[in-house]
Each structure stands twice: as C-alpha cells, then as structure tokens.
N, C-alpha and C positions, 0 to 999 in steps of 0.2 A: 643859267645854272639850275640844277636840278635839285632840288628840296632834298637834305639828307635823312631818310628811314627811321634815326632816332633822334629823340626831343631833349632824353635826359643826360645830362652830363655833370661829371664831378668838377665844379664850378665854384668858387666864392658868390653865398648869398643864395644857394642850391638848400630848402627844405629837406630833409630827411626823414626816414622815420627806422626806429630802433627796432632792434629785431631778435635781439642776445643781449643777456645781461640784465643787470638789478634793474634797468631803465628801459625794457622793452615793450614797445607800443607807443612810445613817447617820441614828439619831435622837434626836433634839432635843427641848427641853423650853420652849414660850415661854414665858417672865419678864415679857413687857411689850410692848404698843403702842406705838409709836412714832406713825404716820400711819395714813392709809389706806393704805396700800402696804408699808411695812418693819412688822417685830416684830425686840423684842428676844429672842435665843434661847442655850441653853446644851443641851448634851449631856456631862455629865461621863461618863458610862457607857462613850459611844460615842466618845470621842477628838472632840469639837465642843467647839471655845474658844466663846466668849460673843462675840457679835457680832450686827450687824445685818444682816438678810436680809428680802428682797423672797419676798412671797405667792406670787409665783409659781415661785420658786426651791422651795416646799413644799407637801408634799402633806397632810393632815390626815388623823389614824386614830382611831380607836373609843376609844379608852384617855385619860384624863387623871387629873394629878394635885392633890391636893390642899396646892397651896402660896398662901405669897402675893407680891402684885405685887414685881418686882427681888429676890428668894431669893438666895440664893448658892450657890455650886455642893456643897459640903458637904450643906447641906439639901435640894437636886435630887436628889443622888444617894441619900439615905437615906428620902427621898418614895418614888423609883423600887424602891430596892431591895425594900421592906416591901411596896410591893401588885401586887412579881413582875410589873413591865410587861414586861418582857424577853421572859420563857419564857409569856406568855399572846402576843407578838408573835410569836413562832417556829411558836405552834401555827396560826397566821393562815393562809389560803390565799394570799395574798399573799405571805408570808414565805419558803414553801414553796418559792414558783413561782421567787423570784427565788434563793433556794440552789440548784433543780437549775439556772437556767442558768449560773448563776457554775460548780458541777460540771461543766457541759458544755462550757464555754469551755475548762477544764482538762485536758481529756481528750490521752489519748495518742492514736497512728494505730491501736497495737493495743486498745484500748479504745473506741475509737468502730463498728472492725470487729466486735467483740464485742456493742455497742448494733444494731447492723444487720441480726446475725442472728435476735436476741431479736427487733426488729420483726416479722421476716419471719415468725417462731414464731408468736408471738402473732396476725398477721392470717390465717394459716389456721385457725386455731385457730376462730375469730372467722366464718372464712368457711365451714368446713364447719360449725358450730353453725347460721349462717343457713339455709344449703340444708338441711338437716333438716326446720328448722321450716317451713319453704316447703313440702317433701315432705307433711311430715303435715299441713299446713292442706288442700291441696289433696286430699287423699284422704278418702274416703271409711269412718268406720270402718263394721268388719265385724259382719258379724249373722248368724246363724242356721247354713249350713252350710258358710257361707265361711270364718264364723269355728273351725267344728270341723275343717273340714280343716286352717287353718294352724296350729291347735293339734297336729295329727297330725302334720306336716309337723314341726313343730320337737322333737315328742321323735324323728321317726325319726333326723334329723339328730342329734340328740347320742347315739342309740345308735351311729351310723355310728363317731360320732369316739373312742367308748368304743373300741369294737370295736377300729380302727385303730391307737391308742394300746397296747392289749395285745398285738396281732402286735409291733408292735416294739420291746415291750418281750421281751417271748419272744427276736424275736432276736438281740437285744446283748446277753439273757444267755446262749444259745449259744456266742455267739463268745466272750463271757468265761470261761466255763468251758472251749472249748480250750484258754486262752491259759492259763490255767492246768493242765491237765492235759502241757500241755509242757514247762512249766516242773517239773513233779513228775519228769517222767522224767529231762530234762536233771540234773533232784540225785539221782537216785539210779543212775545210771552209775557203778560204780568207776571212778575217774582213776586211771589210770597213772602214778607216783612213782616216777624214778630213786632207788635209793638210793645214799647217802653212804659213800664208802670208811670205816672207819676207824678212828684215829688207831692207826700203830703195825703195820699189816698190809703185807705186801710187795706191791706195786700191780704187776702181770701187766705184761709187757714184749709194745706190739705187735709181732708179725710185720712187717718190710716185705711191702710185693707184691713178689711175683719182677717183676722188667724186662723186658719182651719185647722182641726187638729186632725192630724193624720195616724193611722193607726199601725202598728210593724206588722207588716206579713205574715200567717202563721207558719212557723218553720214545718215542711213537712219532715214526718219521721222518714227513716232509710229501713228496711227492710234488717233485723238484726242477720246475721250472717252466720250461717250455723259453723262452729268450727271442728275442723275434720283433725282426727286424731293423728298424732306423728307416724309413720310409716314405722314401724320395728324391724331391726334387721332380722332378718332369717338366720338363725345359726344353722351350721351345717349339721346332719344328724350323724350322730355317733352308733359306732355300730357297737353292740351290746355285745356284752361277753357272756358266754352260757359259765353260770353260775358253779363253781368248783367246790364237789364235797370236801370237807374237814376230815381229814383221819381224826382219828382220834386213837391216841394211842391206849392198849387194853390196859384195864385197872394194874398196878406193879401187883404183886401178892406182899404183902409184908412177911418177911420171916423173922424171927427173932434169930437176935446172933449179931457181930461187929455190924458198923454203919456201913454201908456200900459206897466203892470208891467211884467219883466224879468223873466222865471220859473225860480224856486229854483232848484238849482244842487243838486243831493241825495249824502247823508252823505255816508262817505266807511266805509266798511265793518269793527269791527274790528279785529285783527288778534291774532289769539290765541295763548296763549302763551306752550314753550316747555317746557312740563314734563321731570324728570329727570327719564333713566330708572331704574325698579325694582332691586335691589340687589339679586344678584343669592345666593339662601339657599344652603350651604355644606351640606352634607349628613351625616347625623349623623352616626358616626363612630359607633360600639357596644364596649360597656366597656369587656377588656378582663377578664376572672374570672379562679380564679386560678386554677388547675388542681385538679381533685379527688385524695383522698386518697390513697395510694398505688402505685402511681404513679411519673415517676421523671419530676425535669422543665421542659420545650420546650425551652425555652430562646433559649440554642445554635443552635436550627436545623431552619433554613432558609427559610427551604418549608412548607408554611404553607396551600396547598393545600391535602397534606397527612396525617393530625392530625385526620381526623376522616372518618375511614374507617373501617366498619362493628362496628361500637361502640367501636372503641377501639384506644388510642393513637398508634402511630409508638414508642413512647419510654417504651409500655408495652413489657412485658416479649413474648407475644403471636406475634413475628414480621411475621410469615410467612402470616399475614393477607395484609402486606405491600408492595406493588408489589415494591416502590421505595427504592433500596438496597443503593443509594448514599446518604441520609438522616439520616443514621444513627448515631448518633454521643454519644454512650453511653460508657461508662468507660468499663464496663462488659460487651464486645462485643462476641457471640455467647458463 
C-alpha cells in the first residue's frame, strides 16, 4: 500500500493549536468528537478549560498523544508532559515565527531603531557579496602571462606597504625619543629652593626705600582766546520820507464884535450793514425711470457708468456690447 499524502487528522489524542478566540495561540489536546463540526477539547498545560470548539476555530500539528476517548485533564497533562510536546512545539518553524512576531509587537522606539540598522547592515553585506560574484563570473580567468604579471603586481604591492609601514614607524620613534630626551633635561636642572629661616635666628630688618619726593608738573597756561563779538542783525534800511512843510495857517485878524461861531464837524459816514450769504442750490438730481420692457432690474449692479452703452443695458441678453465683465450680476450667467 501506498503511504497516504497527509499526516494530520481529526483524531482522539491530535495536538491542536487555537487560532480564534480569547484562547489563540494556545494548545489543546482533543478528548472527543462531538459532530462533524465541533470536538470536545482540553489544554491543561496551556491555560484551555475543556470545552467545545468548531474545526475551524483549530489548526492541526504533527504531534499527538497517546490517550483515550473523554481523558481527564490530570491524564492530558501527564500524557503531554512524558513525550515533551511542548519543547519538540518550540523547536517547530512555526512556533518560532509566531515568538519573533509576538517579540516584535513588543518592541520599544529605541529597539526597533536598533532592528533597522542591523537590516541595513546585513543588506550590504548581502549586496556587495552579490556584485563579487557577478564580477568574477563575468571575467575571464587568467593564463599564462597575464597571469604572471598579476602575480608580480601583487608582491610589488605588498613590498610598497612594507616599505611604507617602516618609514613611519622610524618616525614616531624619532619623535618619541625627543619627547623623551626633554623630559631627561627638564629632571636634571637644579631647582632653585628658597631656604627656610630657622627656628630661633634674628630674621634681618628690611630697609624701607628712602621717599622721593616728587614734584607736580608745572600746568602750562592755554593761550587766552580773544572773544569775538556777537554778529548783529542787519535791520533792513527804511526808506526815508522827504520831510513835508507845515502850513501854517495866516494869523486870524481879531475884530471886535460877537465871538466867532465853531465849524460844524461832518456827520460819519454810515456803515452798511452785512448781508447774509446766498444759499448754494443742490443740483437737481434726475428721477430714475424704470427700465424698458424686456429687460431685467439694475438695482443689484453698482456701476452705474456701464448702463448705457451702444443703446443697450449691461443686463441685456446682448452683453458682448459691455467691455465691463465684473458688473455682471445676473442669474442666467453666460
């Protein structure tokens, strides 16, 4: 007989694992058929009460155990423990996949920033390995004197980086050996050490400095500054009047006889009186009249220097008469 193509079946003692519901990801142990449709199931391992669950609420795995029909959960769990379903489940690629996302979900901001560098790492890594191997497929290996020149070629090069490597070690041990030879001179300078009076010897009285006496500068005088008189305005000159003879009226004669009567002083003038001025006339406004027949209001259009152009309102049918396109204000526009 021929081996049948699938392994898994809906079996008493068949692992499960949950896939719907408050209990998904978790697995179960079926106890019993119920129908077509539901099995009786128990998970004591994984926190799953005993209950009934539809087929398609479960997935079926590779693993089953050796019980029999309606078990109890004591014996489910001592079935599972003894043939290690657990830790052969965890080793499952399946098991795997669904820890790192449940890990991924978990992740901090700084931890995911962490995962994104490492990507980045690893795809170059990846991508200059490709271009390599693309390089040397596509080339041609070497034969005969191609191949002895780049043989020549790569010891000249490593004698170059020899060479180069020894200059500069030569000169940073130069420079370390000044660095040290300064240091040698710098410790062997006698220092100069005040010594310590002492205890009990008479300590030397300073001299003051003699005082000089110093004398103040004599102040030079400053030149006195002559001071210049204020500028006077200029009056403007007046123009002189030629000087006007005095009449003089001829001596009276006195006569004898009554006293002479006084002239009469002239009566003044008198002064006319101020008119109020004229009232300035308004300009008679023209009455507006209502628009011809066939035609719509103007009321709402504002510019009232466009109403009459070539004989025809701006709110007739005929606007292309109307060079002012922002005056239009009609319901039924174009």
């Amino acid at each position: 007989m021929s081996k049948s193509q699938f392994n898994r079946f809906v079996q008493i003692g068949r692992v499960c694992l949950i896939n719907y519901g408050p209990y998904t990801d978790k697995l179960c142990v079926i106890l019993d058929v119920i129908d077509q449709n539901r099995a009786l199931i128990s998970g004591p391992t994984s926190g799953v009460p005993r209950q009934a669950l539809n087929f398609k609420r479960m997935s079926l795995t590779d693993f089953r155990v050796r019980i029999n029909r309606g078990s109890r959960n004591k014996v489910v769990a001592n079935a599972l423990a003894k043939d290690n379903i657990l830790e052969k489940w965890n080793q499952t690629k399946f098991a795997k996949k669904m820890a790192d996302q449940a890990k991924r979900q978990n992740l901090s901001d700084f931890e995911r920033f962490k995962v994104m560098i490492l990507k980045k790492r690893r795809n170059k890594v990846i991508k200059e390995a490709s271009l390599k191997l693309m390089r040397n497929a596509n080339k041609k290996p070497l034969t005969g004197g191609k191949l002895a020149r780049y043989q020549r070629f790569l010891e000249n090069s490593k004698l170059k980086r020899k060479e180069q490597k020894e200059k500069m070690a030569a000169k940073y041990q130069k420079i370390a050996d000044s660095k040290s030879e300064s240091k040698t001179a710098a410790e062997t300078k006698p220092v100069e050490t005040k010594k310590k009076p002492t205890k009990g010897a008479p300590r030397k009285k300073e001299e003051p400095a003699p005082i000089v006496e110093t004398k103040p500068a004599p102040e030079e005088k400053k030149p006195a500054q002559e001071k210049k008189p204020a500028p006077q305005e200029k009056k403007p000159p007046t123009e002189k009047k030629p000087p006007t003879e005095k009449k003089t009226a001829p001596a009276a004669v006195q006569k004898k006889g009554p006293p002479a009567k006084e002239p009469q002083k002239p009566a003044p003038e008198p002064v006319p009186e101020e008119k109020p001025a004229p009232e300035e006339k308004k300009p008679v406004t023209e009455k507006k009249t209502a628009p011809p027949a066939g035609q719509k209001k103007r009321s709402s259009c504002k510019r009232t220097t466009c109403y009459k152009i070539r004989g025809s309102c701006c709110f007739s049918k005929e606007r292309s008469a109307c060079k002012r396109t922002n005056c239009y204000k009609i319901s039924n526009s174009r």
